[in-house]
C-alpha positions as CSV (number, residue, x, y, z in Angstrom):
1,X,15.3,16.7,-25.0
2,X,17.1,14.1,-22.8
3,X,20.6,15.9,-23.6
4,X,19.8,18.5,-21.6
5,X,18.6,16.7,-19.1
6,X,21.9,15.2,-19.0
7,X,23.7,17.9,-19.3
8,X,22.3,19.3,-16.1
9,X,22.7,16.4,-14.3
10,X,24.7,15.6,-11.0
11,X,26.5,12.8,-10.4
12,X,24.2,11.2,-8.0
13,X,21.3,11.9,-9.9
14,X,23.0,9.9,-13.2
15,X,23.4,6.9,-10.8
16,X,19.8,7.2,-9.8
17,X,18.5,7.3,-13.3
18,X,20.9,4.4,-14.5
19,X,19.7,2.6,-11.7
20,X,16.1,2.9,-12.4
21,X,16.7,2.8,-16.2
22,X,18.5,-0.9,-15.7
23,X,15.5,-1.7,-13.2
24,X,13.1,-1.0,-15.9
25,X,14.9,-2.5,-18.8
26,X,15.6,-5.8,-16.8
27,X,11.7,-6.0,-16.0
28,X,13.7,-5.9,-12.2
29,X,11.6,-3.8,-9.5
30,X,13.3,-2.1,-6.7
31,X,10.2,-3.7,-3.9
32,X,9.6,-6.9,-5.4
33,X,11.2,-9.8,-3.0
34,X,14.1,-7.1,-2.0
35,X,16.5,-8.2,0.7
36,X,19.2,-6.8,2.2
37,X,22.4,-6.6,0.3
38,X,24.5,-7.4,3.4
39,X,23.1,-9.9,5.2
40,X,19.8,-11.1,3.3
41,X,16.7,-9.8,5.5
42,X,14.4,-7.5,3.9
43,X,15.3,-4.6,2.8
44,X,13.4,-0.9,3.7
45,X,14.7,0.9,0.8
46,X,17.4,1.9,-1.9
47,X,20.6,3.7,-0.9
48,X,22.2,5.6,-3.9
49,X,25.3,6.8,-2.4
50,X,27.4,8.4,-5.0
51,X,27.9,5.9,-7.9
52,X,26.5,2.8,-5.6
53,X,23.3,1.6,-4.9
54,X,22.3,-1.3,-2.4
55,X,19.2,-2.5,-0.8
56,X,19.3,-2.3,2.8
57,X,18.1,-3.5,6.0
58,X,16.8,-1.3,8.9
59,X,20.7,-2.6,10.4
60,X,22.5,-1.6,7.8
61,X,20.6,1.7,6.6
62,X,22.1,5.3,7.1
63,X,20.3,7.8,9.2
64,X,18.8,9.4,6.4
65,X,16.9,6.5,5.4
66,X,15.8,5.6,8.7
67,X,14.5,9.1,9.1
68,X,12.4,8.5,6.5
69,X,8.5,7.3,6.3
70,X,7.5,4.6,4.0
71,X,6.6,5.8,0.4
72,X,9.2,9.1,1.1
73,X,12.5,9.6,-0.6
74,X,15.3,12.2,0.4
75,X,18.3,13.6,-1.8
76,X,21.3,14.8,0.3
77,X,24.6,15.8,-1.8
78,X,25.1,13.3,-4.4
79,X,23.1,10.9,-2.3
80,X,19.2,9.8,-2.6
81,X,17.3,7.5,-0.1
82,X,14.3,5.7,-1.6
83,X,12.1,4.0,1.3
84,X,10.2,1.2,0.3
């Protein structure tokens, strides 16, 4: 069942689900005592751009994820936007 999940896949979208899947097997969660991965305050969200993923701070987040409302998440490309 997952194959073809895989299969159909983009590349932006494996990053998200390896992301989540090495959240979930690390008993990590993407809101708990999240900070900025540039400069340490708290973070708003998750940025999956591509293959990379960060927490970031309303300074350091893209328009796309300033955009967004808390609880919302946007795909765009090979890119997804998760606000806290």
């Amino acid at each position: 069942m997952l194959q073809g999940v895989f299969a159909t896949a983009s590349q932006g979208d494996m990053a998200f689900l390896a992301t989540i899947i090495y959240a979930q097997t690390n008993n990590l969660s993407m809101t708990d005592n999240s900070v900025c991965c540039v400069c340490g305050k708290p973070a708003i969200g998750m940025q999956f751009l591509g293959c990379c993923a960060s927490a970031v701070c309303e300074d350091h987040a893209e328009r796309n994820m300033l955009s967004l409302k808390p609880g919302e998440t946007k795909k765009s490309g090979s890119c997804t936007f998760v606000r806290y």
